[in-house]
C-alpha positions, 0 to 999 in steps of 0.5 A: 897524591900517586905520582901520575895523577900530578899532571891532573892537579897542574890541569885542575889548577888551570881550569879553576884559574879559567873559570875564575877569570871568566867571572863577570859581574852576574856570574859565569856566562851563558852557554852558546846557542847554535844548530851545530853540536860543536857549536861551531856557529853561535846564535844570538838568542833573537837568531835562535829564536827566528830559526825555530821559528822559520824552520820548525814553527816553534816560537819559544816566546822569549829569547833563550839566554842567560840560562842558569843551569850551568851555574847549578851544575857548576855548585854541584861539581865543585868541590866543597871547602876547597883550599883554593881562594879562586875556587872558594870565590868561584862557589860563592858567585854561582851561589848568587847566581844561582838565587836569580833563578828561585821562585820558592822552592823551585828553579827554572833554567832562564830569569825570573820574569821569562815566560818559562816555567820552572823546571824539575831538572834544574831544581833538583840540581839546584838543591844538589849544589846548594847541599853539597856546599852547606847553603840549603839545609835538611828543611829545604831539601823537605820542602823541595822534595815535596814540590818534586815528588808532586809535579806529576800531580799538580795539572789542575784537573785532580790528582793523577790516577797512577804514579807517573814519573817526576815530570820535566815541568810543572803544571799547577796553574802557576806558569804556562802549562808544559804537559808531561814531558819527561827526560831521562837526564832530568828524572835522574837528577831528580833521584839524585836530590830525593837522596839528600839530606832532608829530602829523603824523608820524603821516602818511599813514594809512588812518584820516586819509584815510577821515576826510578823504573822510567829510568831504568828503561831509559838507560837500556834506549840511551836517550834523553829528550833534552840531551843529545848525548848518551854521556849525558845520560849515563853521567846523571843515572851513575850518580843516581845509581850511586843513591839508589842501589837499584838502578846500580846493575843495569846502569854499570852495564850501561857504562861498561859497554859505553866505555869503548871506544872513548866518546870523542868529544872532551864533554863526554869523554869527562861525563863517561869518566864521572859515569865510570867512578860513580858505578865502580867501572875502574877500566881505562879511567886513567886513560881517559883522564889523560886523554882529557889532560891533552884536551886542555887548551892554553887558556886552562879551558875545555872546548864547548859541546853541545850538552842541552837541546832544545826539546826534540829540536835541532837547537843546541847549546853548550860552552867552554866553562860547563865543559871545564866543570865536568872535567874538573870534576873528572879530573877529580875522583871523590873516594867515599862519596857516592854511597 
């Protein structure tokens, strides 16, 4: 290792040893819930709730905790066959966490058992996670291509008469039908799957190439339905662009031009610095991850910002330990594994 990345390895091990010790029984905690982006103020799920209520006459029908997607994110940016036992054990509790939120060959954000569908975003960062450690072989990353590819279809009315973008929801009848919300951030991380394994056989199809061109637009208006950062956006579309040579050019621009200044908060300071590696923008990427370094705090973990929204609403969540994972994966460049 160069000697100036030393000072990355001593914050890795410490991040690792804080998401170790954050493990309770059903896994890595839930993300904080607040109306603030720094999440200054938690909400308890029922506070949550009753302000969406009050203030926007919004009643999601549940209360929206125990989320499961940062433990998929968490499979899918941490390294796989780690010579650290904590990391090794930390893998294999969000493994488990990670079932909980099954059904078939779809995930969903919140339980099985919650008046929420299943969504395309976690699913296809759950199948990311699940490859990348050797749990979900070329079989299933078939079987769930499929489901992703025609969640655009599946509204009970007939097939769709022109190819739409990969939806965020399904609307087969199976759940409460959600419509055919998109979000950038989520149709990105479904191309990212589509790339897997097994999945790719699934390729060319009408629905990955008009989730291909929504994205490419999307990331020229650096904006995401469900995301309130444009970091966000760019983190998910780099990695898409690492698969999928087409989105490559407009996407590095993107990046590019997003890279000054430096976004201000640890959480995207460490999505643009993942960003920058998948698209080949080497600029400043050292002082970014030293920037990142003294944002560290004492107990090993990066602050808490806001990476999910509710919807186009002003509910906002986030924590310490999925800001810890980005940046462990920040910190930790992986040469050849993009293309």
């Amino acid at each position: 290792m160069p000697a100036d990345e030393s000072p990355w390895d001593a914050s890795v091990r410490r991040g690792l040893g804080f998401l170790h010790r954050a493990l309770g029984p059903d896994g890595l905690p839930s993300t904080v819930l607040s109306v603030e982006r720094d999440l200054r103020t938690p909400l308890t799920g029922i506070e949550a709730r009753r302000y969406l209520l009050a203030a926007h006459g919004t009643d999601l029908g549940f209360e929206p905790v125990h989320e499961g997607l940062s433990a998929m994110w968490g499979l899918a940016l941490l390294a796989p066959d780690g010579d650290r036992p904590e990391e090794r054990e930390l893998v294999a509790a969000l493994a488990r966490q990670v079932e909980r939120y099954r059904a078939g060959h779809r995930y969903g954000c919140f339980p099985q058992g919650t008046p929420f569908p299943a969504d395309t975003d976690s699913t296809a960062v759950a199948l990311d996670g699940l490859v990348r450690h050797g749990l979900a072989g070329p079989g299933r990353a078939a079987e769930t291509a499929r489901e992703l590819l025609g969640a655009g279809a599946r509204d009970g009315f007939g097939p769709v008469p022109l190819p739409v973008p990969v939806p965020v929801y399904w609307s087969d009848g199976a759940v409460p039908p959600q419509g055919r919300r998109n979000d950038a951030v989520a149709a990105a991380n479904v191309l990212h799957a589509l790339r897997l394994p097994g999945a790719r056989d699934a390729l060319p199809h009408p629905a990955a190439e008009a989730t291909l061109r929504y994205v490419r637009v999307e990331v020229r208006n650096a904006a995401a339905r469900h995301h309130p950062s444009p970091e966000a956006l760019l983190h998910s579309a780099a990695r898409a662009a690492a698969v999928h040579t087409a989105l490559l050019d407009p996407v590095r621009q993107a990046v590019a031009e997003r890279s000054r200044p430096f976004p201000a908060s640890p959480l995207g300071l460490a999505l643009l610095t993942i960003a920058a590696e998948y698209t080949e923008v080497p600029d400043d990427q050292a002082a970014r991850r030293r920037l990142l370094v003294a944002a560290q705090r004492a107990d090993g973990s990066w602050p808490a910002c806001a990476y999910y929204r509710a919807g186009g609403l002003p509910l906002y969540s986030g924590s310490p330990h999925l800001t810890t994972l980005f940046a462990l994966r920040a910190l930790r460049p992986e040469r050849g594994a993009q293309r």
